[in-house]
FIKOLZA-1660 file (N, C-alpha, C; in steps of 0.1 Angstrom, whole numbers, plus 5000, padded with zeros to 4 digits):
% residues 194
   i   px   py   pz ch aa at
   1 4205 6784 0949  A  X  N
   1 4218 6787 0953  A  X CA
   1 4227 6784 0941  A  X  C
   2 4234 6795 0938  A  X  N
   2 4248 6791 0924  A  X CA
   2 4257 6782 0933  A  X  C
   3 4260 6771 0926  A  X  N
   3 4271 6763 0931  A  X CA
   3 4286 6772 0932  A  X  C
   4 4282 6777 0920  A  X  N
   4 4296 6784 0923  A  X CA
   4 4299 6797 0931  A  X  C
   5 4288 6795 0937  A  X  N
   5 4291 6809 0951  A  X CA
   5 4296 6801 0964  A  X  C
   6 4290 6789 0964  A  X  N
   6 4295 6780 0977  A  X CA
   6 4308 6772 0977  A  X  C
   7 4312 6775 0989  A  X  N
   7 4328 6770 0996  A  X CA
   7 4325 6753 0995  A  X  C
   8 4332 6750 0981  A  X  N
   8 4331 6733 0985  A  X CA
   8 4342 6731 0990  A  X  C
   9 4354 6738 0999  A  X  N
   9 4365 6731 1003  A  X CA
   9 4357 6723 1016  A  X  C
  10 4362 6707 1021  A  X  N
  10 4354 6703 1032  A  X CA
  10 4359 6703 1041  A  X  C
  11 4375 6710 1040  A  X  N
  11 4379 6713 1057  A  X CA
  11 4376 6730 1060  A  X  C
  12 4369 6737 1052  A  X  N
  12 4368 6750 1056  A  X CA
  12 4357 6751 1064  A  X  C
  13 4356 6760 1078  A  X  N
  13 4349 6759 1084  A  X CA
  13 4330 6766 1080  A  X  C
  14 4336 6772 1066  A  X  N
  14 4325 6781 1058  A  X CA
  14 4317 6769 1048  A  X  C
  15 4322 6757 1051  A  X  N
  15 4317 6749 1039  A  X CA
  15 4300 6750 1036  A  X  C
  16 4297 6749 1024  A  X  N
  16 4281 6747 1024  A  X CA
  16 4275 6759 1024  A  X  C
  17 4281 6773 1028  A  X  N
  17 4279 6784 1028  A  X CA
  17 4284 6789 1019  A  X  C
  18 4269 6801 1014  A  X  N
  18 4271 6808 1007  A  X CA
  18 4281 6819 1011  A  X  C
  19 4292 6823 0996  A  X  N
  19 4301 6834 1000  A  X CA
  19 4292 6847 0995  A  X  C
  20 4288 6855 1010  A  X  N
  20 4280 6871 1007  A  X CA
  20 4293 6878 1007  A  X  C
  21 4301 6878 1015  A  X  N
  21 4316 6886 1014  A  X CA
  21 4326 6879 1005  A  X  C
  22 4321 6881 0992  A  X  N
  22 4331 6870 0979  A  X CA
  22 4346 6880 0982  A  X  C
  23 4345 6897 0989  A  X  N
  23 4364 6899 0986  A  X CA
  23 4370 6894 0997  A  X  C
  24 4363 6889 1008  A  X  N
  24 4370 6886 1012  A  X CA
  24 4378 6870 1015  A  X  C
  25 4363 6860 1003  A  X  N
  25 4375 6849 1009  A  X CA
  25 4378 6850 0990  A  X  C
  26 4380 6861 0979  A  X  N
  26 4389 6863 0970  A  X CA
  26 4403 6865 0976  A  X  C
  27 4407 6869 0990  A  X  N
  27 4415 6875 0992  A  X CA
  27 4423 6860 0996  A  X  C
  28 4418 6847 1001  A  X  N
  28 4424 6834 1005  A  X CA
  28 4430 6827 0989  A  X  C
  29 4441 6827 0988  A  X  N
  29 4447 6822 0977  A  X CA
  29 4447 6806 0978  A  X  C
  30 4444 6799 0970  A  X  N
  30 4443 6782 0974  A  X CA
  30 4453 6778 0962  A  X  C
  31 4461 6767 0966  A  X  N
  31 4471 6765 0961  A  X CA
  31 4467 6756 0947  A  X  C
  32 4473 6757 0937  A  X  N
  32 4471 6748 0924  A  X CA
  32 4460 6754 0920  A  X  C
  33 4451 6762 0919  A  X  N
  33 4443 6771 0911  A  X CA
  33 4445 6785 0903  A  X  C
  34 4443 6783 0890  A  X  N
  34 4444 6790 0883  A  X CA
  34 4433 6805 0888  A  X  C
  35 4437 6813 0888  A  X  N
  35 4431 6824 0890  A  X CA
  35 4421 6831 0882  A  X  C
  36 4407 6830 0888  A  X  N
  36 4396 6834 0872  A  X CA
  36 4389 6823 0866  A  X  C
  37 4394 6809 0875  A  X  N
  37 4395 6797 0871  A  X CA
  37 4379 6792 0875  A  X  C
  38 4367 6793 0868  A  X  N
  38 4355 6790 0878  A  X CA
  38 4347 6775 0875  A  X  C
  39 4345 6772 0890  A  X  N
  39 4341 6758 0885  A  X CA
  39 4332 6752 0876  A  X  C
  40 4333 6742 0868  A  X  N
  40 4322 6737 0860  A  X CA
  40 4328 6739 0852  A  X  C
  41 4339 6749 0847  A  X  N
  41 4345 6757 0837  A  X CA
  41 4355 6744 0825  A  X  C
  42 4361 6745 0813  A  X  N
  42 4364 6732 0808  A  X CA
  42 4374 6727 0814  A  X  C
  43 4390 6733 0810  A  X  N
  43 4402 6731 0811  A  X CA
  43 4406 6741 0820  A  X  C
  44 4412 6734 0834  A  X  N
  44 4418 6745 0837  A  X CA
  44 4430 6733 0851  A  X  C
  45 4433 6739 0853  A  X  N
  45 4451 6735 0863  A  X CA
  45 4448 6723 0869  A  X  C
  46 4437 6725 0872  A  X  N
  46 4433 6712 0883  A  X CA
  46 4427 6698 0872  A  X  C
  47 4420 6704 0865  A  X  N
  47 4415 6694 0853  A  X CA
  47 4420 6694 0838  A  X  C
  48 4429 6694 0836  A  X  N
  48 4433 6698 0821  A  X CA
  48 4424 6684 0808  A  X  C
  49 4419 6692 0803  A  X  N
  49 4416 6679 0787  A  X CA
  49 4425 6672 0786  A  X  C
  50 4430 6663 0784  A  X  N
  50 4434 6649 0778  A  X CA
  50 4440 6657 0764  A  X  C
  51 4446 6653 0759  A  X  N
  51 4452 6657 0744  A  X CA
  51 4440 6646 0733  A  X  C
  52 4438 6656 0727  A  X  N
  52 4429 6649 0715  A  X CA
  52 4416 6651 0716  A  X  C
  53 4412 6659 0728  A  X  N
  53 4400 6661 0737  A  X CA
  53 4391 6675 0736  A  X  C
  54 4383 6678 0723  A  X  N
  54 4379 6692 0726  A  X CA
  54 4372 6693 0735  A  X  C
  55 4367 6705 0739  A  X  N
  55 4360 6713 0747  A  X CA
  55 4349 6710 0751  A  X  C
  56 4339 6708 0737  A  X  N
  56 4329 6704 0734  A  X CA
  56 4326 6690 0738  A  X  C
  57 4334 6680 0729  A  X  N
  57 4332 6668 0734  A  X CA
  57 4337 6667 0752  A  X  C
  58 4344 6669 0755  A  X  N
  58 4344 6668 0768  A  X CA
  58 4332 6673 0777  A  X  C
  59 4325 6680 0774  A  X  N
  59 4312 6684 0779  A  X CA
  59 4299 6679 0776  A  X  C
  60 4301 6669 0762  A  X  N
  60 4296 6658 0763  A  X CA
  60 4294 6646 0772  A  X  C
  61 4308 6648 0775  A  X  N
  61 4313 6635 0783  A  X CA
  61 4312 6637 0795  A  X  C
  62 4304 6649 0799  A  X  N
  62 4304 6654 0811  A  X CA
  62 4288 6653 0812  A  X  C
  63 4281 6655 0806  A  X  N
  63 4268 6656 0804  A  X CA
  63 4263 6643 0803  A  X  C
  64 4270 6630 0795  A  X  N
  64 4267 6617 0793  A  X CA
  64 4270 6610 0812  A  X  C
  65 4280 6614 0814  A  X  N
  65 4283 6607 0827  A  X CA
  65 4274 6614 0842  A  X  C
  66 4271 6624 0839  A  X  N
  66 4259 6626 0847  A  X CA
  66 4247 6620 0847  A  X  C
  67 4240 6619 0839  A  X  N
  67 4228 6613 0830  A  X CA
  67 4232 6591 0833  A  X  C
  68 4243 6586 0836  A  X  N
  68 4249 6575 0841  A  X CA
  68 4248 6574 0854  A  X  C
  69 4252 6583 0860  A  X  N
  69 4254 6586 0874  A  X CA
  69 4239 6584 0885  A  X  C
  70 4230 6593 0872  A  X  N
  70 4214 6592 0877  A  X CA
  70 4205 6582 0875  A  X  C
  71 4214 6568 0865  A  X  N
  71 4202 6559 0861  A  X CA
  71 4208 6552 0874  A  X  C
  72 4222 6550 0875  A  X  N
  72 4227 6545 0884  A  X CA
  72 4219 6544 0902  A  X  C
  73 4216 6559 0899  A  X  N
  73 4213 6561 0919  A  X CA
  73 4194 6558 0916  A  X  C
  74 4190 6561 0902  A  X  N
  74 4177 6557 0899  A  X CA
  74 4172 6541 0900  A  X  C
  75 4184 6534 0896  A  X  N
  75 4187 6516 0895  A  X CA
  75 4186 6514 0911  A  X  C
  76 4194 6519 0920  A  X  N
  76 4199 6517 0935  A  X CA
  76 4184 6518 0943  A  X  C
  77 4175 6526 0938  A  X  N
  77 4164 6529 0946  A  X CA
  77 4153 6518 0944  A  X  C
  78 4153 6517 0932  A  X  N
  78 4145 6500 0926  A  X CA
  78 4149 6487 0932  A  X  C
  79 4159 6488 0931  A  X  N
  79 4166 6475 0934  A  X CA
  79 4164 6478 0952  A  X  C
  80 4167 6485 0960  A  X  N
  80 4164 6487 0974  A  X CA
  80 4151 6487 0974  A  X  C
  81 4144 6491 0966  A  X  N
  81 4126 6487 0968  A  X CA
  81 4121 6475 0965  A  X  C
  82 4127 6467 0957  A  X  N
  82 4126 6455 0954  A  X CA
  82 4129 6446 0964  A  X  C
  83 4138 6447 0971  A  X  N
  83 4146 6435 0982  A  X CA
  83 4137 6442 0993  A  X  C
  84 4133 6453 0991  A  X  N
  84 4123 6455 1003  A  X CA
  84 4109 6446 1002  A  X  C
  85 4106 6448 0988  A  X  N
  85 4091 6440 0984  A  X CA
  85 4096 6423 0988  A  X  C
  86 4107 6418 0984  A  X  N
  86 4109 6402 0981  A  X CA
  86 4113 6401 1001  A  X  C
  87 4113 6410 1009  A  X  N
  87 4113 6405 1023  A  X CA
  87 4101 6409 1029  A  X  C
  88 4093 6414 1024  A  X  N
  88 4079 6412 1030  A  X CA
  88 4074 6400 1025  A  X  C
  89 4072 6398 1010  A  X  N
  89 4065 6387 1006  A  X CA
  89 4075 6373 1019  A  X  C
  90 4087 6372 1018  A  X  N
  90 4088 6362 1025  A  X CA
  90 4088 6359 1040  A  X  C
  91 4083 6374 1044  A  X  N
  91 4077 6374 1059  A  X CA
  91 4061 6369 1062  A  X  C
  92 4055 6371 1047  A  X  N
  92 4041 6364 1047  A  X CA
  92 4039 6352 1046  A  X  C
  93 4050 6346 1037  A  X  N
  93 4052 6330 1032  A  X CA
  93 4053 6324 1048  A  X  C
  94 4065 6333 1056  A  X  N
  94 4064 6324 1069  A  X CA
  94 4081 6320 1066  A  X  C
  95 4090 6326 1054  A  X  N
  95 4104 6322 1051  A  X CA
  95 4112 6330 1062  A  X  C
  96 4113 6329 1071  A  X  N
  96 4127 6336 1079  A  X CA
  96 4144 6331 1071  A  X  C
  97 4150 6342 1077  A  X  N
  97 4169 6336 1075  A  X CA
  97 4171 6323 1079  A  X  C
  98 4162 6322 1091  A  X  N
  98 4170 6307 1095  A  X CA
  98 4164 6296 1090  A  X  C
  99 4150 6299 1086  A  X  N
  99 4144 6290 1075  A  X CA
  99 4152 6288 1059  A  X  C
 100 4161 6298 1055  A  X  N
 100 4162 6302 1043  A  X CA
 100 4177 6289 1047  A  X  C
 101 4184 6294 1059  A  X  N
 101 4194 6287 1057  A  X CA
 101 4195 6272 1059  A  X  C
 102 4183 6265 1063  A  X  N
 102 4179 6252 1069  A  X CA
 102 4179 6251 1053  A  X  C
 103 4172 6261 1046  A  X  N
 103 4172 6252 1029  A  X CA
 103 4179 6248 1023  A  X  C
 104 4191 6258 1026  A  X  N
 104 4203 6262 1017  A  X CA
 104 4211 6249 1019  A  X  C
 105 4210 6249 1032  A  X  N
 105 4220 6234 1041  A  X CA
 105 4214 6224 1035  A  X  C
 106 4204 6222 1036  A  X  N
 106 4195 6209 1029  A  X CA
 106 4202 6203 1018  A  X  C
 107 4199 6217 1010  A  X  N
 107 4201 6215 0994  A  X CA
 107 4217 6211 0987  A  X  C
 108 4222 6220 0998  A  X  N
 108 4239 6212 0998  A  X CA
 108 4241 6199 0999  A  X  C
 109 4234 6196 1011  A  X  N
 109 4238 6186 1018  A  X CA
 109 4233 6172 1003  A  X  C
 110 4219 6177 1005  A  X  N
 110 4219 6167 0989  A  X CA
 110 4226 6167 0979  A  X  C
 111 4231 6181 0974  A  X  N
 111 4241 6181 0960  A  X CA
 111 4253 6173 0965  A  X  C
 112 4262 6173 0981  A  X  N
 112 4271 6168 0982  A  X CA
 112 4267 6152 0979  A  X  C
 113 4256 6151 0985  A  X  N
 113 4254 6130 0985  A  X CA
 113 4254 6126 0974  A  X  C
 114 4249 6133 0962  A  X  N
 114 4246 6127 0948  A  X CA
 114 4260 6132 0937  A  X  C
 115 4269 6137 0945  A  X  N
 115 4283 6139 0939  A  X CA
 115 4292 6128 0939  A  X  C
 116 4298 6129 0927  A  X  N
 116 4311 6118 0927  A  X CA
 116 4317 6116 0935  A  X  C
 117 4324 6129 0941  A  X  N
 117 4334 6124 0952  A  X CA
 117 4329 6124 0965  A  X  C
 118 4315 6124 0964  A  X  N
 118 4310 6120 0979  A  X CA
 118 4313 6102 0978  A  X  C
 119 4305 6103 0969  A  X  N
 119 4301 6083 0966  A  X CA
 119 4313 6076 0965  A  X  C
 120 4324 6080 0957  A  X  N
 120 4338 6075 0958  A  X CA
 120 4345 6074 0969  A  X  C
 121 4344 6082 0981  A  X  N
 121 4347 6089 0995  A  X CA
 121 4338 6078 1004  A  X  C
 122 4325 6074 1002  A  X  N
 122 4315 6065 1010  A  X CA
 122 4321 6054 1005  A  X  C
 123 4325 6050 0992  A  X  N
 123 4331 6035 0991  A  X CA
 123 4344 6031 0999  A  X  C
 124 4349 6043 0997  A  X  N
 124 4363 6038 1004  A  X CA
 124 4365 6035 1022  A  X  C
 125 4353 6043 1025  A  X  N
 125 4354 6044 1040  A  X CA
 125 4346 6031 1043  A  X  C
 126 4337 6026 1030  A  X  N
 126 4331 6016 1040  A  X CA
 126 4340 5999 1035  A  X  C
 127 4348 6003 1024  A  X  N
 127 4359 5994 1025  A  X CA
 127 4367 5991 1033  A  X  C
 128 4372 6002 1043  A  X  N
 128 4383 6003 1050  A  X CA
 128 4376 5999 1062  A  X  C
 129 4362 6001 1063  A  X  N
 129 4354 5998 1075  A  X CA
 129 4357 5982 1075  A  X  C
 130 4353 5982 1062  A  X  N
 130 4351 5959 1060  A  X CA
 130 4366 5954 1065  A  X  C
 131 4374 5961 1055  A  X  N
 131 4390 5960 1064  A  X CA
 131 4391 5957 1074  A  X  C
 132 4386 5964 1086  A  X  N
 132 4391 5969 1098  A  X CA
 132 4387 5964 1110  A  X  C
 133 4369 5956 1100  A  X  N
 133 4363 5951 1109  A  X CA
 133 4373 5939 1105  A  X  C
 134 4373 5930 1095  A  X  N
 134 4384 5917 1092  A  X CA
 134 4395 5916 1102  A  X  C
 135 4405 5926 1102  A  X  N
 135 4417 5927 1112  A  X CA
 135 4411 5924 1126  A  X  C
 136 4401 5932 1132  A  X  N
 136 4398 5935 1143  A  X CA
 136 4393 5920 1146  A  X  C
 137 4384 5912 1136  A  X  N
 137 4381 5897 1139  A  X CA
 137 4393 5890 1140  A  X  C
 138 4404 5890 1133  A  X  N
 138 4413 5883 1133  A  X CA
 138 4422 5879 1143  A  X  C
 139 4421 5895 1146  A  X  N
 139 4432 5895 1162  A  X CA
 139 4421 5889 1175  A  X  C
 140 4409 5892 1175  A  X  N
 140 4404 5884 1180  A  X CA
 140 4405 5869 1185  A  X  C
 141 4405 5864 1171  A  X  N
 141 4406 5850 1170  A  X CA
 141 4423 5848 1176  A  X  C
 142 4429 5854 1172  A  X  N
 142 4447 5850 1176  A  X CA
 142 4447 5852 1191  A  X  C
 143 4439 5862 1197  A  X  N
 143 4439 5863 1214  A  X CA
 143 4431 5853 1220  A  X  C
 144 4420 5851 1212  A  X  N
 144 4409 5838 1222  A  X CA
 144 4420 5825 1222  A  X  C
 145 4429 5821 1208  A  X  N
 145 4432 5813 1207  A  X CA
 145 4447 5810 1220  A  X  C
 146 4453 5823 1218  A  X  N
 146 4462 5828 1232  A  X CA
 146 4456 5821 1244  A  X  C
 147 4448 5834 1245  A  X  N
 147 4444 5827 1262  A  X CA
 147 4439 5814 1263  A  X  C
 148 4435 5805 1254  A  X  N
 148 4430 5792 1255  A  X CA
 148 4445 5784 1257  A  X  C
 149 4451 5786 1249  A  X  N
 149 4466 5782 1249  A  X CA
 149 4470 5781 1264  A  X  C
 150 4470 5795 1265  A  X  N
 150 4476 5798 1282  A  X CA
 150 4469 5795 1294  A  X  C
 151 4458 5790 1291  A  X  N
 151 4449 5787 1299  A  X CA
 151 4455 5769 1302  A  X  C
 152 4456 5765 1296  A  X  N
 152 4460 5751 1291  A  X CA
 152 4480 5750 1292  A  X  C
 153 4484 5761 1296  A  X  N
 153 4501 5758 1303  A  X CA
 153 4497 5756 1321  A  X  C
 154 4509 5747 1319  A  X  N
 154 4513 5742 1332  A  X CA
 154 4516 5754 1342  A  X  C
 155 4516 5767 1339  A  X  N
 155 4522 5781 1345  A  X CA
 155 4505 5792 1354  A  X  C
 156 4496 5784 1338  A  X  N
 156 4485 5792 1346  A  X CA
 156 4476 5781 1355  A  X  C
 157 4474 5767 1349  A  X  N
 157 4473 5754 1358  A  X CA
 157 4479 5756 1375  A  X  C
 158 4494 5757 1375  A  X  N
 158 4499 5760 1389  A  X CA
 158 4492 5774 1396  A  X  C
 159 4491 5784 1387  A  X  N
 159 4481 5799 1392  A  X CA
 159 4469 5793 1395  A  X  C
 160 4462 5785 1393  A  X  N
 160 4449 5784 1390  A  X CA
 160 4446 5775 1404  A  X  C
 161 4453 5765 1408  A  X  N
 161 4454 5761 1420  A  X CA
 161 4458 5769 1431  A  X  C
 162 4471 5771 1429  A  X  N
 162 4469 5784 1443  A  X CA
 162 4460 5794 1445  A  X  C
 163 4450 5800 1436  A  X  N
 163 4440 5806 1436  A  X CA
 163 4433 5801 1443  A  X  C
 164 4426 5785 1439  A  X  N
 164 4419 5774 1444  A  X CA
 164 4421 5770 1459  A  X  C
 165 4432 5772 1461  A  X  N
 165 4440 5769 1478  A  X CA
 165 4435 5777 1482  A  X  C
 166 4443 5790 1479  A  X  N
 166 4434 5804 1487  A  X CA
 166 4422 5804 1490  A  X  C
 167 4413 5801 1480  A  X  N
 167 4399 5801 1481  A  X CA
 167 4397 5798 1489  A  X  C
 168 4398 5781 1494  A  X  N
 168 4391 5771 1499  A  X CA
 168 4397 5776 1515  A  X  C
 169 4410 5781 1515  A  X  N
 169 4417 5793 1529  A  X CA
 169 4402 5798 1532  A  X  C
 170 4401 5813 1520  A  X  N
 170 4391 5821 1529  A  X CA
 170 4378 5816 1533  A  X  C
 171 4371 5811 1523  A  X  N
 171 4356 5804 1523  A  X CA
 171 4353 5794 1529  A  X  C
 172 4363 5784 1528  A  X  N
 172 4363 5770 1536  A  X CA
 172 4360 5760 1522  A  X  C
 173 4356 5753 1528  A  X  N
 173 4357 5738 1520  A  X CA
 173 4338 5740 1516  A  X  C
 174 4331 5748 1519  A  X  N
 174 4319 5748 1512  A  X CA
 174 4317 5755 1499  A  X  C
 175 4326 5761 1495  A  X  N
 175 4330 5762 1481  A  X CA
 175 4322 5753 1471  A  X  C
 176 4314 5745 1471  A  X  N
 176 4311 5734 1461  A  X CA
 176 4300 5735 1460  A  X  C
 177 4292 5748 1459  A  X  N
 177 4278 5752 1455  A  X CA
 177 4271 5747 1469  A  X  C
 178 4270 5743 1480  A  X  N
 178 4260 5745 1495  A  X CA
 178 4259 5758 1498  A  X  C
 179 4245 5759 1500  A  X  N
 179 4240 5771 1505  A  X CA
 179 4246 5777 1516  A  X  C
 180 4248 5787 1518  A  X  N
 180 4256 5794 1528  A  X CA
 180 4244 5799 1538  A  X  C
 181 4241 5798 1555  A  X  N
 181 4233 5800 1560  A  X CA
 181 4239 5810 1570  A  X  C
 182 4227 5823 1569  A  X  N
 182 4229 5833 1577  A  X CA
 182 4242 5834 1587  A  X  C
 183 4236 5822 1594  A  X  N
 183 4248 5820 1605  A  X CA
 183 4261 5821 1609  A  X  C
 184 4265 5810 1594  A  X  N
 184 4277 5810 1590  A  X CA
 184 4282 5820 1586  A  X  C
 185 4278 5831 1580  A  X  N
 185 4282 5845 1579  A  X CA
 185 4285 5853 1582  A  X  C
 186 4279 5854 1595  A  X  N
 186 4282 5864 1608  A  X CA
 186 4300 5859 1612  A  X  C
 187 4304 5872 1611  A  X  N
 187 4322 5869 1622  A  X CA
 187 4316 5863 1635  A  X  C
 188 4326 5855 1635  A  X  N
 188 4324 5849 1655  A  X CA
 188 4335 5849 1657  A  X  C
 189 4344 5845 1672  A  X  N
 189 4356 5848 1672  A  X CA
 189 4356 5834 1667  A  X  C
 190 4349 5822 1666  A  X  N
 190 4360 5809 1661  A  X CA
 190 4360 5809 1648  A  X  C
 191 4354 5818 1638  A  X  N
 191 4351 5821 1622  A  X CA
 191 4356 5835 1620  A  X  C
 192 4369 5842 1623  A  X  N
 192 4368 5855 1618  A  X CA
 192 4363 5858 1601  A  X  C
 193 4364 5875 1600  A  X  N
 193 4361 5873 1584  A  X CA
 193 4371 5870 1579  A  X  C
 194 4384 5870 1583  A  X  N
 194 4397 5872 1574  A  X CA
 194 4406 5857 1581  A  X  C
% end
């Protein structure tokens, strides 16, 4: 098939087809073409030469970038056969994606540990850790030393007896470590629970 018999417009519904009736789509005028104007041809309305640009070399340059075009799509087929070959070989090894990425994570995860500003980053936090534990002991010590304090005012003393009152209210006066026997346990009306 001559290329130049076929309708490359791609909105024409003739595309891909050969023109057998050439007068009649001679007869469709397409806008911005030089008339007589045939494709492949050098210079013409749609493609003018460049100034400085003969003929010849331009059909050079037409002939070179073809011949580019083919190592190109020749390159694309290698390279897609190759990544075909390097995913079988690692379907025989037993390598899956998510094996591949367990590595990748690995491998990070170690480059980050053995990095400066990981190790700089671990000093500081376990500084601030020693810090933090220090404060946290300290206030410690200032609250045990509190409630020992407060333990020891005349305010939780007087609490600490009416507590004691109460007690000895609900439980009775065997408060003082005697075994409690079944009996005594049970409500009776002369022992309620309350």
């Amino acid at each position: 098939m001559d290329p130049a018999s076929q309708d490359i417009n791609l909105n024409s519904p003739h595309k891909g087809l050969v023109a057998e009736n050439s007068a009649v789509l001679s007869d469709v005028q397409v806008e911005g073409v030089v008339e007589g104007a045939v494709e492949g041809a050098g210079a013409n309305a749609l493609n003018p030469l460049p100034p400085g640009l003969t003929e010849e070399e331009a059909e050079e340059l037409r002939t070179e970038l073809t011949k580019v075009e083919e190592e190109i799509n020749t390159l694309r087929q290698v390279l897609s056969a190759k990544e075909r070959h390097a995913q079988e070989l690692k379907r025989k090894l037993g390598l899956s994606p998510l094996n591949e990425l367990k590595q990748n994570i690995t491998k990070s995860w170690a480059d980050v540990q053995t990095s400066n500003a990981y190790k700089k980053t671990q000093e500081t936090l376990s500084q601030a850790g020693q810090k933090t534990s220090a404060a946290l002991s300290t206030v410690g010590t200032v609250l045990s030393r509190r409630l020992g304090d407060m333990r020891n005012s005349a305010t939780f003393k007087s609490f600490e007896d009416r507590v004691g009152t109460l007690k000895t209210k609900v439980v009775g006066p065997r408060g003082n470590g005697e075994p409690v026997t079944p009996t005594d346990t049970t409500p009776t009306q002369e022992n309620p629970p309350f």
